[in-house]
N, C-alpha and C positions, 0 to 999 in steps of 0.2 A: 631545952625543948621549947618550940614554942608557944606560946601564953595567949590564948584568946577569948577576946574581949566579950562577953554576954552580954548581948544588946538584947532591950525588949522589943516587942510589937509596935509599939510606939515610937522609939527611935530609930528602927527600920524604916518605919513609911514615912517619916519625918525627912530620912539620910533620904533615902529615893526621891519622895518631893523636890528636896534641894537639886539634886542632883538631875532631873528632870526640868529643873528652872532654870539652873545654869545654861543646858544643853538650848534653851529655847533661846534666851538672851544670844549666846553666839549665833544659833540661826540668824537671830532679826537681827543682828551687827553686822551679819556678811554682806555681803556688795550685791546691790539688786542688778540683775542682769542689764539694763539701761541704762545704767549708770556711763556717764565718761570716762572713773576709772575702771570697770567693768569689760567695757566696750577695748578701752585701749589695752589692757590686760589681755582679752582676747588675739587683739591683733598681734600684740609684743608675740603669743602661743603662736597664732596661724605661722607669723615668720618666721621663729624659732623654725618649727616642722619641714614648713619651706627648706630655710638653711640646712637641718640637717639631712632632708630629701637629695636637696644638690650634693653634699659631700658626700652622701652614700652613694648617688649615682656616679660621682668620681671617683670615689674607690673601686667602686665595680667595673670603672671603665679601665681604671689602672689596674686592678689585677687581672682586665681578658687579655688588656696588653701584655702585660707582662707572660700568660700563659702562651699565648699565641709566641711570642719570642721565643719561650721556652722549648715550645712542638718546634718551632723552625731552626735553632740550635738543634737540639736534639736530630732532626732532621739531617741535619748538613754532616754532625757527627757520623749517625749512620752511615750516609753515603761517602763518607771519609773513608772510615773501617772499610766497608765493601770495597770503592776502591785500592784501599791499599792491599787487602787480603787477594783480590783481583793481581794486583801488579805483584805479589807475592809468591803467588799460583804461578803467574806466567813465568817472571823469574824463575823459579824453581824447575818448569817445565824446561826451560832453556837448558839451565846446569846441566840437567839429565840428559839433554839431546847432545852436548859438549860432554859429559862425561861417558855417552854409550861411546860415542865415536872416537873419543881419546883410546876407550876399550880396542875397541873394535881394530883402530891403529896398532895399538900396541900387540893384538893378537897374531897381525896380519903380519908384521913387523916381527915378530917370535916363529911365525908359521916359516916364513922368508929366509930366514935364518937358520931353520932346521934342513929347510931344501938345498939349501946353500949347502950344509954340511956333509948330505949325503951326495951330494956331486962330485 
């Protein structure tokens, strides 16, 4: 378990004191805003943001490309399928106009054949 320390009243506002003097000391050490390393620190930030501003606008411009490819594949695919389900259709249509009429022969062809026999 753990064991803690009984501080008094005194050594409380004492630990805060210090600790409140620390914090002020690094305030007054930090880099006064006018300063030249300050100033150039800033700029080194602004260009940073810059930099990453362009690469993000180049990502964004490479993934509309890239979508935009994607709808126009996609695209092409569609009209792929359609036509070939189109030339499918028709094929098919054909067989069936060649298979009625193959029918149809062979009927005409069985019909011919029965006349024939009763003559």
């Amino acid at each position: 378990m753990k064991q803690t320390i009984d501080m008094g009243f005194a050594e409380r506002r004492k630990a805060a004191s210090d600790a409140k003097t620390r914090l002020l000391e690094k305030v007054a050490h930090a880099l006064k805003p006018d300063t030249p390393e300050a100033l150039a620190r800033r700029a080194e930030k602004v260009a940073a943001a810059e930099a990453r501003d362009k690469r993000r606008a180049e990502r964004d411009r490479l993934k509309q490309e890239a979508a935009e490819r994607e709808r126009n594949e996609a695209m092409t695919r569609a009209e792929a399928i359609s036509a070939a389900a189109a030339l499918a259709k028709e094929t098919e249509a054909k067989r069936l106009v060649v298979d009625e009429a193959q029918s149809k022969a062979e009927r005409d062809r069985r019909y011919a054949a029965r006349k024939a026999r009763k003559r």
